[in-house]
PyMOL commands that place a pseudoatom at each C-alpha (Angstrom):
pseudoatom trace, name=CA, resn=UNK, resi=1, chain=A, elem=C, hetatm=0, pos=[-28.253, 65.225, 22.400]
pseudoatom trace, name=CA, resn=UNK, resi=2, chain=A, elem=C, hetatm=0, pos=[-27.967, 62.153, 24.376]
pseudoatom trace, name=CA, resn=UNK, resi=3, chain=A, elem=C, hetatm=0, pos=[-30.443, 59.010, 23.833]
pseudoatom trace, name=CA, resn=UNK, resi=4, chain=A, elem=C, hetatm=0, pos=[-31.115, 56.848, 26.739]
pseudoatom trace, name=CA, resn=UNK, resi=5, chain=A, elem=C, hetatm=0, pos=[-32.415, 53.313, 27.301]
pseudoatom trace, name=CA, resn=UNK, resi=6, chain=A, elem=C, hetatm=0, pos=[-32.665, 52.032, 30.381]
pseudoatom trace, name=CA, resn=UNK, resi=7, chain=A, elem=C, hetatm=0, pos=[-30.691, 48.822, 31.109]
pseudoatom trace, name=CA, resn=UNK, resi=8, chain=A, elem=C, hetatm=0, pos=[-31.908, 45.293, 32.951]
pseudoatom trace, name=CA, resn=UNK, resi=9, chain=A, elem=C, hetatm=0, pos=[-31.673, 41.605, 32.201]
pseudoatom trace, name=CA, resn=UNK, resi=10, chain=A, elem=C, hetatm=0, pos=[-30.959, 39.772, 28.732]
pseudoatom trace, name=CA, resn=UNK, resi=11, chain=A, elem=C, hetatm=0, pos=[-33.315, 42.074, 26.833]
pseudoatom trace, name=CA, resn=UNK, resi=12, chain=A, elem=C, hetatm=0, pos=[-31.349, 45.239, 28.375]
pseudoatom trace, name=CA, resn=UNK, resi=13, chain=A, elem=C, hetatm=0, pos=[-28.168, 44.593, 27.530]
pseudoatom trace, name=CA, resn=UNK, resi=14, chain=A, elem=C, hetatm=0, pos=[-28.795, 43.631, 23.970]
pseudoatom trace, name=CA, resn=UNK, resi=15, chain=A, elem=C, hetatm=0, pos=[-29.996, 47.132, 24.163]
pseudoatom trace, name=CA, resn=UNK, resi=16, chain=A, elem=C, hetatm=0, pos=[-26.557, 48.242, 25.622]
pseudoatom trace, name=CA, resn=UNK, resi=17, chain=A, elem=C, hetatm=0, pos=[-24.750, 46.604, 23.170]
pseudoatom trace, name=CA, resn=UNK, resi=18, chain=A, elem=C, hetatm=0, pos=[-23.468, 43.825, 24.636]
pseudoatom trace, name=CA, resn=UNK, resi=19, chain=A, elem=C, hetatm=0, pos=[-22.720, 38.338, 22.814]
pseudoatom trace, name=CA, resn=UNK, resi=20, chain=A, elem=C, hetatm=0, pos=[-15.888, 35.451, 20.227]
pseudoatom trace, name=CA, resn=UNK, resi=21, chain=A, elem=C, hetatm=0, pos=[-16.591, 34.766, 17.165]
pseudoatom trace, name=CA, resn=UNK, resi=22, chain=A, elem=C, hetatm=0, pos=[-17.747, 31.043, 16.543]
pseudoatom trace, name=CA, resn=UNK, resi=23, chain=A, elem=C, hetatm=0, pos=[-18.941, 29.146, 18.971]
pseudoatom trace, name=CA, resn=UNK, resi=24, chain=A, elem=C, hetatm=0, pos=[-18.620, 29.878, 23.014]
pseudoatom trace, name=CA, resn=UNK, resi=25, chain=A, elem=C, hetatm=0, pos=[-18.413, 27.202, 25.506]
pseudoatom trace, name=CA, resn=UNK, resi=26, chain=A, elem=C, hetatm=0, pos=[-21.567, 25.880, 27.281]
pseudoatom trace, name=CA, resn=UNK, resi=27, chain=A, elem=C, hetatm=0, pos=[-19.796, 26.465, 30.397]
pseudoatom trace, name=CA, resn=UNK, resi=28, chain=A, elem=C, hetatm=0, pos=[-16.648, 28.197, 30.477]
pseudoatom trace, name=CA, resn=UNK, resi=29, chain=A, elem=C, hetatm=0, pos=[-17.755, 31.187, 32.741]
pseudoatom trace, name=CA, resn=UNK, resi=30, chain=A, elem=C, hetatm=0, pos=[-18.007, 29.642, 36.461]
pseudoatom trace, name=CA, resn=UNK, resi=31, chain=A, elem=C, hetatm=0, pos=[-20.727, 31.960, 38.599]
pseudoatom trace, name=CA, resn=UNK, resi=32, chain=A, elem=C, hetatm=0, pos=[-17.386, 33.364, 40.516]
pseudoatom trace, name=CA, resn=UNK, resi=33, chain=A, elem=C, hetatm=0, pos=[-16.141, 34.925, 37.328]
pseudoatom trace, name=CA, resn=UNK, resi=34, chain=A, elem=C, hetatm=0, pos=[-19.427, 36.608, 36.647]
pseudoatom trace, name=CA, resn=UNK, resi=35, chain=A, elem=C, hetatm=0, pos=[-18.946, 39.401, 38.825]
pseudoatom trace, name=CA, resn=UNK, resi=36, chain=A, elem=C, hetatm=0, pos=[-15.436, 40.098, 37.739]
pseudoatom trace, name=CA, resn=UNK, resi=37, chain=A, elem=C, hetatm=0, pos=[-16.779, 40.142, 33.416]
pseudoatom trace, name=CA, resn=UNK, resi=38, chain=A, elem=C, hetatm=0, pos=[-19.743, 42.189, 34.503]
pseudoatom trace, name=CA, resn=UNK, resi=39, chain=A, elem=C, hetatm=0, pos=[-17.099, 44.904, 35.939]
pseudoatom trace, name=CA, resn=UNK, resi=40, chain=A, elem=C, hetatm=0, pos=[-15.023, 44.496, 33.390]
pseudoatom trace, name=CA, resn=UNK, resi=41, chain=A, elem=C, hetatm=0, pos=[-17.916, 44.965, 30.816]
pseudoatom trace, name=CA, resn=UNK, resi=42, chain=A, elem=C, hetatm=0, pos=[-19.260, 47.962, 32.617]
pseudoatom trace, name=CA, resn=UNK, resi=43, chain=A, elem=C, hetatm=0, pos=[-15.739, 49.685, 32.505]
pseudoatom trace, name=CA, resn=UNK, resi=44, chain=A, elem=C, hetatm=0, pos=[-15.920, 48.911, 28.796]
pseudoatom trace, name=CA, resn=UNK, resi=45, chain=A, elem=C, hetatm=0, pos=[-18.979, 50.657, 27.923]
pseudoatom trace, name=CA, resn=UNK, resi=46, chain=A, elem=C, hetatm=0, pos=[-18.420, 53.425, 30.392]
pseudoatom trace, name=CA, resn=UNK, resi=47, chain=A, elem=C, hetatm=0, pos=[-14.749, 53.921, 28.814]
pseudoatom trace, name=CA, resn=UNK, resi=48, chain=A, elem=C, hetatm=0, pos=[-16.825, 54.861, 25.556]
pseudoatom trace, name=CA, resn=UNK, resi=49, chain=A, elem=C, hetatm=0, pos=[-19.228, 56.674, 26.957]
pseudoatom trace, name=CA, resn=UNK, resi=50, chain=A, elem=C, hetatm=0, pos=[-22.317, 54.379, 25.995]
pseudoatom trace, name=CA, resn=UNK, resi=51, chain=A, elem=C, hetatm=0, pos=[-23.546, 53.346, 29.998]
pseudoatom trace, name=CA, resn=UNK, resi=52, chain=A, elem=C, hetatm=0, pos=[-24.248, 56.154, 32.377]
pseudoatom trace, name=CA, resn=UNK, resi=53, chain=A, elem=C, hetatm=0, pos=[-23.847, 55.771, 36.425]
pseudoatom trace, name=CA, resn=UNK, resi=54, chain=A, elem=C, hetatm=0, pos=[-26.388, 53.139, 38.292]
pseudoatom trace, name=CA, resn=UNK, resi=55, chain=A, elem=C, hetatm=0, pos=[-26.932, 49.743, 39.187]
pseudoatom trace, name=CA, resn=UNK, resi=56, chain=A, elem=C, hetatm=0, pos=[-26.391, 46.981, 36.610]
pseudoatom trace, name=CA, resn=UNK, resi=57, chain=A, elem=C, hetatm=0, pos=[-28.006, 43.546, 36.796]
pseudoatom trace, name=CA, resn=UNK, resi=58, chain=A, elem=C, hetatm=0, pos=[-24.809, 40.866, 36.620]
pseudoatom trace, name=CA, resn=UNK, resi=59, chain=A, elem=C, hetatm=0, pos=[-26.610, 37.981, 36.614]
pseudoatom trace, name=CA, resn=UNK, resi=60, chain=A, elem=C, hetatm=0, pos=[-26.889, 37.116, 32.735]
pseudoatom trace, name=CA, resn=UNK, resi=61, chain=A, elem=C, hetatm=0, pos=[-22.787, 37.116, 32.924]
pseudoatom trace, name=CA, resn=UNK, resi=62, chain=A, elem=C, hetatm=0, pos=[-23.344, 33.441, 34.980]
pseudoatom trace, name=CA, resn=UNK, resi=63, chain=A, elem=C, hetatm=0, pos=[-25.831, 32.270, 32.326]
pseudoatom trace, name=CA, resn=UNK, resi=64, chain=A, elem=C, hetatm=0, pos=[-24.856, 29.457, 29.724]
pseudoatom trace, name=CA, resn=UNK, resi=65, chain=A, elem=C, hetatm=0, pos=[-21.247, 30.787, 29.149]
pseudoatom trace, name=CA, resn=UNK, resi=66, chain=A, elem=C, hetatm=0, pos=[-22.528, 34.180, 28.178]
pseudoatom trace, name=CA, resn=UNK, resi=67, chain=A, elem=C, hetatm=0, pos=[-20.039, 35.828, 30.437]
pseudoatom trace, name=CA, resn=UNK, resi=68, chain=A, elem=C, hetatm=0, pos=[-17.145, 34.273, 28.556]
pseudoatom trace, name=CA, resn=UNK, resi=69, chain=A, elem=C, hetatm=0, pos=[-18.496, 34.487, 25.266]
pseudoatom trace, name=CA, resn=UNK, resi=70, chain=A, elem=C, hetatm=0, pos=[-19.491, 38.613, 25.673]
pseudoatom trace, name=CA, resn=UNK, resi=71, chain=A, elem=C, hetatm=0, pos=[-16.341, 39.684, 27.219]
pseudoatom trace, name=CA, resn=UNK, resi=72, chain=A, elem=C, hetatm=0, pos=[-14.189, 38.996, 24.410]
pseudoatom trace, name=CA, resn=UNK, resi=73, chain=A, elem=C, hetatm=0, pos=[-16.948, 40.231, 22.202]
pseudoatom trace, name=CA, resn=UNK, resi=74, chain=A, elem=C, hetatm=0, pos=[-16.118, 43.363, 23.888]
pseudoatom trace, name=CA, resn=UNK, resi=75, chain=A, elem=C, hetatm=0, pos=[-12.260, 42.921, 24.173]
pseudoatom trace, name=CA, resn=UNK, resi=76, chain=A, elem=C, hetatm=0, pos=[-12.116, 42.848, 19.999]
pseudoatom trace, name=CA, resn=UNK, resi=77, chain=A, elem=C, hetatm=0, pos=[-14.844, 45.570, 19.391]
pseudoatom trace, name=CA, resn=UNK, resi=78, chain=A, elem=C, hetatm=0, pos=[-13.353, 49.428, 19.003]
pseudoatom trace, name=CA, resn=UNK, resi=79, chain=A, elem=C, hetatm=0, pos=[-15.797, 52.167, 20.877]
pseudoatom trace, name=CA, resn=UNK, resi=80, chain=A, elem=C, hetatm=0, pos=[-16.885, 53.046, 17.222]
pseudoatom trace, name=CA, resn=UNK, resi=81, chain=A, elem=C, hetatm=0, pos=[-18.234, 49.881, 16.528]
pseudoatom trace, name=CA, resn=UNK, resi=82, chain=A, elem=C, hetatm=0, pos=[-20.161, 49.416, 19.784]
pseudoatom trace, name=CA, resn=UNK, resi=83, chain=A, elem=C, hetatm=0, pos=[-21.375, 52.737, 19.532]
pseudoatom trace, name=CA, resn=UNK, resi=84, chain=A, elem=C, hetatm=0, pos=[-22.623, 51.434, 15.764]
pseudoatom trace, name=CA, resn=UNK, resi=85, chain=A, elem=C, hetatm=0, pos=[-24.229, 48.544, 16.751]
pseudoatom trace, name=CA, resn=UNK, resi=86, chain=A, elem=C, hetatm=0, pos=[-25.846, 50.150, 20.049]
pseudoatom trace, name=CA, resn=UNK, resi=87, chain=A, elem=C, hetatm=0, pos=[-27.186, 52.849, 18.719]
pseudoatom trace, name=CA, resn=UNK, resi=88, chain=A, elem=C, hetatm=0, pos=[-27.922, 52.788, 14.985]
pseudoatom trace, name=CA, resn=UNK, resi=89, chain=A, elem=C, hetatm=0, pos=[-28.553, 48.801, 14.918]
pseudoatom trace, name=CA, resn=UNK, resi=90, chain=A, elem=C, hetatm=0, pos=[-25.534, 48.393, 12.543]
pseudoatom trace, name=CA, resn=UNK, resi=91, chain=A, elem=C, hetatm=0, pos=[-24.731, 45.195, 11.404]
pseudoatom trace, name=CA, resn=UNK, resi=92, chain=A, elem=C, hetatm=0, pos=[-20.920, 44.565, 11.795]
pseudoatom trace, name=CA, resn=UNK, resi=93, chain=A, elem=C, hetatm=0, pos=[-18.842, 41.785, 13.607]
pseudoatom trace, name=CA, resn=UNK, resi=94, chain=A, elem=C, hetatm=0, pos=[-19.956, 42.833, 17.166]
pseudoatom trace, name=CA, resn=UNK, resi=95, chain=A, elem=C, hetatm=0, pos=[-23.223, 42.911, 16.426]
pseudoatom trace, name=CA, resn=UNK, resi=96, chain=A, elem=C, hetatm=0, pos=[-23.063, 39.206, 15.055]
pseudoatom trace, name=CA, resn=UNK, resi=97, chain=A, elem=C, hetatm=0, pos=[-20.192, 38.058, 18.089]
pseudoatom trace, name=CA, resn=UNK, resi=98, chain=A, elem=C, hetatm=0, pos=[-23.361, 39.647, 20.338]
pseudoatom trace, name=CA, resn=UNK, resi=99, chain=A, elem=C, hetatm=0, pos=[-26.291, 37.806, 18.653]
pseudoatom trace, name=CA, resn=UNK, resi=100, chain=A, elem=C, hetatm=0, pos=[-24.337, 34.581, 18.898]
pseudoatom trace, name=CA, resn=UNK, resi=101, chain=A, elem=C, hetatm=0, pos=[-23.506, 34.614, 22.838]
pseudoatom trace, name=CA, resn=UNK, resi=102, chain=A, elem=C, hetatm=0, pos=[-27.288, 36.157, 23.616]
pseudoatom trace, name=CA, resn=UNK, resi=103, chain=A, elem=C, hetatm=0, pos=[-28.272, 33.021, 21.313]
pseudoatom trace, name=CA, resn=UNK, resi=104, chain=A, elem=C, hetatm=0, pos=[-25.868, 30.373, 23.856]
pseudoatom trace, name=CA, resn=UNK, resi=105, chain=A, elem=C, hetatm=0, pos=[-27.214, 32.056, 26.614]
pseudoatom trace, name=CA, resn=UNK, resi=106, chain=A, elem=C, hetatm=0, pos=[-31.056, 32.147, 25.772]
pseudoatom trace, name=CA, resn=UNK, resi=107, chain=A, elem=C, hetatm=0, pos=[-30.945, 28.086, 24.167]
pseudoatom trace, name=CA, resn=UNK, resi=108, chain=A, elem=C, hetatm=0, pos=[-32.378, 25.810, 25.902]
pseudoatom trace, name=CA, resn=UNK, resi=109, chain=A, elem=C, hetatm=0, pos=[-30.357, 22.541, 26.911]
pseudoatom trace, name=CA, resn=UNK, resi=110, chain=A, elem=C, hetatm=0, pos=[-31.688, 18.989, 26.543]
pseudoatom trace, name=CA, resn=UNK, resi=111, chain=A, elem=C, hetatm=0, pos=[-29.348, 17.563, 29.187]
pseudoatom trace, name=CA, resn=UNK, resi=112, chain=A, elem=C, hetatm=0, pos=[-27.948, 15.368, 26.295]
pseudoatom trace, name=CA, resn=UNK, resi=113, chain=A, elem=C, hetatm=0, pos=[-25.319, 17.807, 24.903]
pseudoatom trace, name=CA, resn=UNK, resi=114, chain=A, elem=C, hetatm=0, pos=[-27.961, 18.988, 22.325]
pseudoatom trace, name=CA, resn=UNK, resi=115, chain=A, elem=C, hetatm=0, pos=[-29.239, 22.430, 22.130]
pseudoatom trace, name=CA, resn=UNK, resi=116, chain=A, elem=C, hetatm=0, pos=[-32.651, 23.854, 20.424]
pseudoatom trace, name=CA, resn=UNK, resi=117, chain=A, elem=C, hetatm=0, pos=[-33.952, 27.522, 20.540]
pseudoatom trace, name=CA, resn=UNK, resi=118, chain=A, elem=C, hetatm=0, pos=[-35.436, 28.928, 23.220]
pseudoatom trace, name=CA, resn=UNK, resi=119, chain=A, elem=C, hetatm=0, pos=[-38.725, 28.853, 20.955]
pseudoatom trace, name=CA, resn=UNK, resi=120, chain=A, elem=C, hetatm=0, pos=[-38.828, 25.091, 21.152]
pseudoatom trace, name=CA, resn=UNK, resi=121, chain=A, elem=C, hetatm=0, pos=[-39.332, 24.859, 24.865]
pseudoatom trace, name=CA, resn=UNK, resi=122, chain=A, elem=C, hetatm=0, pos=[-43.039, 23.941, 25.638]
pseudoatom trace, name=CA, resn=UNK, resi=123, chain=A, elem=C, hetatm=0, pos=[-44.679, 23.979, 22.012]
pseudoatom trace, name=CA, resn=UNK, resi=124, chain=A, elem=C, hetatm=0, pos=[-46.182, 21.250, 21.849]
pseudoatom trace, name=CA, resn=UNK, resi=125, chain=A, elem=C, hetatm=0, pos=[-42.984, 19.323, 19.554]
pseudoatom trace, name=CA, resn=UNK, resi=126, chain=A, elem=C, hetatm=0, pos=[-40.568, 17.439, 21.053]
pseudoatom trace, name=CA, resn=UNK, resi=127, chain=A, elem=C, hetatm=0, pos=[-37.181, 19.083, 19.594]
pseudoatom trace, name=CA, resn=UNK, resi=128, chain=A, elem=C, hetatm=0, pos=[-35.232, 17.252, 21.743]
pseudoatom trace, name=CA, resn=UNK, resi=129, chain=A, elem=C, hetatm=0, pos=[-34.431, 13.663, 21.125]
pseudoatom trace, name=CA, resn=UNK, resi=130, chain=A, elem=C, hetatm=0, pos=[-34.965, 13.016, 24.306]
pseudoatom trace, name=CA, resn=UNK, resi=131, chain=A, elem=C, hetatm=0, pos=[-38.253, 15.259, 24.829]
pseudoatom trace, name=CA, resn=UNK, resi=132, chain=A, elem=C, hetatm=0, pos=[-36.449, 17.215, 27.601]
pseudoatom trace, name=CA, resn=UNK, resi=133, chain=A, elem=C, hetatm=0, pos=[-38.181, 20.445, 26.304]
pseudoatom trace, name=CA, resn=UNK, resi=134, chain=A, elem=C, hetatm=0, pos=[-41.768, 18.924, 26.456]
pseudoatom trace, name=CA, resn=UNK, resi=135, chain=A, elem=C, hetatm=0, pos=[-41.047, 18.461, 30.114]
pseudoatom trace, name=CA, resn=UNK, resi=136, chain=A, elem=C, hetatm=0, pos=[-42.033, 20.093, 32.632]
pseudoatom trace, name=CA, resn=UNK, resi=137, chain=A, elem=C, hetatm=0, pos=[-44.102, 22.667, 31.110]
pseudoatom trace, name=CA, resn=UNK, resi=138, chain=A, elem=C, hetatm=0, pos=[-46.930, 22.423, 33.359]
pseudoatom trace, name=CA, resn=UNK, resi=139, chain=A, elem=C, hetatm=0, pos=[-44.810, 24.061, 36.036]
pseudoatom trace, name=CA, resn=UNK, resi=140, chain=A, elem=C, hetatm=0, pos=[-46.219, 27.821, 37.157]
pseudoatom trace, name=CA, resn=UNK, resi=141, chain=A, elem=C, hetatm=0, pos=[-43.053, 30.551, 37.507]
pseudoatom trace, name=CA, resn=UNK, resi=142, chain=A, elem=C, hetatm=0, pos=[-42.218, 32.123, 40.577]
pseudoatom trace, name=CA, resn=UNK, resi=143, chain=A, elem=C, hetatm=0, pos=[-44.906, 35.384, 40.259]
pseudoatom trace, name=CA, resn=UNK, resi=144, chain=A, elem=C, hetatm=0, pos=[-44.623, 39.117, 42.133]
pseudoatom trace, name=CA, resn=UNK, resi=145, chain=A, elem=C, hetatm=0, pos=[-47.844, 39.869, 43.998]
pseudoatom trace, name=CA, resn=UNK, resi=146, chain=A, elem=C, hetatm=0, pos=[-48.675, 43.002, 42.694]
pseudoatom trace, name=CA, resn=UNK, resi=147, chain=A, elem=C, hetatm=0, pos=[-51.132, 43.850, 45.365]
pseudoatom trace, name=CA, resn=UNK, resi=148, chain=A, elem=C, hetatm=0, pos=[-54.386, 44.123, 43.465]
pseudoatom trace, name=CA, resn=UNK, resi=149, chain=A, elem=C, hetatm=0, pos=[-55.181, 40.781, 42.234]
pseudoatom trace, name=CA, resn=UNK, resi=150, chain=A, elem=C, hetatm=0, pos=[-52.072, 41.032, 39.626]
pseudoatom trace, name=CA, resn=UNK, resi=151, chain=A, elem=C, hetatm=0, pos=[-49.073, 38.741, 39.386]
pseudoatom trace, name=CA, resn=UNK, resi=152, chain=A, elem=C, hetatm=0, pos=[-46.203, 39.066, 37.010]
pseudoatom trace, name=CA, resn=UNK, resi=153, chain=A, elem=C, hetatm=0, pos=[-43.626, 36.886, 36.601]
pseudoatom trace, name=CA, resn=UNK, resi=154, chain=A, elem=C, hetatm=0, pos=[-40.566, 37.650, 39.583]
pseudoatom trace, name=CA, resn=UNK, resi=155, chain=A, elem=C, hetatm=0, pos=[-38.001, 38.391, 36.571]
pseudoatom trace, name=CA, resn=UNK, resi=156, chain=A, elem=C, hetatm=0, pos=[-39.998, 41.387, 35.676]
pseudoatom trace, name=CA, resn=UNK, resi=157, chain=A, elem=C, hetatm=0, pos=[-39.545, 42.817, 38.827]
pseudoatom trace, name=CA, resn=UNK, resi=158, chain=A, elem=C, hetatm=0, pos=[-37.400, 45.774, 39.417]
pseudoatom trace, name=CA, resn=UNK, resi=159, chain=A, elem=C, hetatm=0, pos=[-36.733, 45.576, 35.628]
pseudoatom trace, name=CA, resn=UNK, resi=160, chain=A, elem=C, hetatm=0, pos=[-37.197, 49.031, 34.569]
pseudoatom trace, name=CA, resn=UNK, resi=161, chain=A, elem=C, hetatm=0, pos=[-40.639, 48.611, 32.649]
pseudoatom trace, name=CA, resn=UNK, resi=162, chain=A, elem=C, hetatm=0, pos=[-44.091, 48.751, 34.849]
pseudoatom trace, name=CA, resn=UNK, resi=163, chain=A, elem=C, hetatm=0, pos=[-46.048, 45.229, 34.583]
pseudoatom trace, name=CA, resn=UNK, resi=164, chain=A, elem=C, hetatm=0, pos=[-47.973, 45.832, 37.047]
pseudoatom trace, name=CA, resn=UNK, resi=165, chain=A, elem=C, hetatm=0, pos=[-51.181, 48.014, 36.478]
pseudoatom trace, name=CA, resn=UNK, resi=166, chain=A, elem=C, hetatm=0, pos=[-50.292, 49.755, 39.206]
pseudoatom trace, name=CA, resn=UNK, resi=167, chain=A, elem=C, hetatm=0, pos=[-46.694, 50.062, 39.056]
pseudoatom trace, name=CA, resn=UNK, resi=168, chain=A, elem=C, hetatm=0, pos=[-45.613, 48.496, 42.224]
pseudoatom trace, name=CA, resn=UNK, resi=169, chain=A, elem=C, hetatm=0, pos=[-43.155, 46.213, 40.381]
pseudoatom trace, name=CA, resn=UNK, resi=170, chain=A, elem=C, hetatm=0, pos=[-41.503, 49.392, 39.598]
pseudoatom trace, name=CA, resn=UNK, resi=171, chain=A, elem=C, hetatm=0, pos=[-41.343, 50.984, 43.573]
pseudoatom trace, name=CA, resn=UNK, resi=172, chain=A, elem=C, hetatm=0, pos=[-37.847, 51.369, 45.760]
pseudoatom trace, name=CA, resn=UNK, resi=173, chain=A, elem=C, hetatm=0, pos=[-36.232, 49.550, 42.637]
pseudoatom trace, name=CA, resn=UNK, resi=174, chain=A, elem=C, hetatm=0, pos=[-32.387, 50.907, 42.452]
pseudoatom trace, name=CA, resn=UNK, resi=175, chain=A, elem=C, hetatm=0, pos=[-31.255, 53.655, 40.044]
pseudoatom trace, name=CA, resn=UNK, resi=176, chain=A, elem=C, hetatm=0, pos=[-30.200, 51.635, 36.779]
pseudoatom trace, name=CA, resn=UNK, resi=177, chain=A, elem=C, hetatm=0, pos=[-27.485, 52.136, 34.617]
pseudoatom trace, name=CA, resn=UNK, resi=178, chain=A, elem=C, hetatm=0, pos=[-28.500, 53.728, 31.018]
pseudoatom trace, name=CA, resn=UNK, resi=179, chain=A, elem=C, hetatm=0, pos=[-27.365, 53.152, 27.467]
pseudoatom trace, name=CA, resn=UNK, resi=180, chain=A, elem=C, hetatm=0, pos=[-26.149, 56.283, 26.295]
pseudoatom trace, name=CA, resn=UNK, resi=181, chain=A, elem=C, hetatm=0, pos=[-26.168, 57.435, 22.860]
pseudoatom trace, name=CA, resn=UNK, resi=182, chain=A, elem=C, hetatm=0, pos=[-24.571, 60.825, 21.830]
pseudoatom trace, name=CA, resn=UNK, resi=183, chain=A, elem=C, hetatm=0, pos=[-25.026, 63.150, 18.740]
pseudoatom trace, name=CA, resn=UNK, resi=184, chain=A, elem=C, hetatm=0, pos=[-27.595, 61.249, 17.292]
pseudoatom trace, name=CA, resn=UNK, resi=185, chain=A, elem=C, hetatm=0, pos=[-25.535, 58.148, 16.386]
for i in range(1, 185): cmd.bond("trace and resi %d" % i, "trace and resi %d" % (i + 1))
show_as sticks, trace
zoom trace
């Protein structure tokens, strides 16, 4: 029996088990290298058999240093253990190599050098000494029209989950890549 999840954005690839030990550099991935830790982290998961064939969304490899932090997540981590923390949840050094880089990635930056959670951006407390995540918050995201009055938010497009009540967030999208999960594990 095989267990699929489909794969997309930040969210998906926690799902597919992807985040060295200790700290990761703010910005040691440069956009340019994205591409080529994205491949390499594909070939990875493929190699064990935990990502089927399709399209996977790169673009979380050029965010924050998660690129360079993920990819030698991966490098250490044996098939078994990926397999462990992808599909049963297990807790092991992966899975805490993983949280850490999703954690660089998702933090929000002051513009100082300091970093607070993602949680602290627009609540109403200035976690930033220098208020940098009160800022700004007024702002409306870029929306898809969803052609009946409804607008989502243009990340959840083509994402693999319907937002739309009608589903056209969801229409032409590509084929994406799926975590795979075999004998139950």
């Amino acid at each position: 029996m095989v267990r699929r999840f489909r794969v997309g954005g930040l969210a998906g690839w926690a799902l597919a088990g992807l985040g060295a030990l200790g700290g990761c550099e703010e910005e040691a991935t440069p956009d340019g290298d994205a591409a080529a830790i994205c491949s390499e982290v594909v070939d990875r998961l493929r190699s064990c058999e935990l990502l089927s064939e399709g399209e996977v969304d790169c673009r979380i490899f050029g965010q924050n240093g998660y690129g360079s932090c993920i990819i030698e997540c991966v490098r250490a981590a044996s098939c078994d253990e990926m397999r462990a923390q992808t599909c049963d949840g297990t807790e092991n050094t992966y899975a805490r190599c993983k949280t850490n880089c999703e954690f660089q990635a998702a933090a929000f930056r002051c513009g100082d050098g300091q970093i607070v959670s993602p949680d602290a951006r627009c609540d109403d407390d200035a976690d930033c000494s220098n208020g940098a995540d009160e800022r700004g918050c007024d702002a409306v995201p870029p929306s898809f029209d969803c052609g009946n009055g409804e607008q989502v938010e243009v990340y959840e497009h083509c994402n693999g989950a319907s937002d739309c009540s009608n589903g056209r967030d969801e229409e032409g999208c590509p084929e994406r890549a799926e975590t795979l999960c075999r004998g139950g594990f």
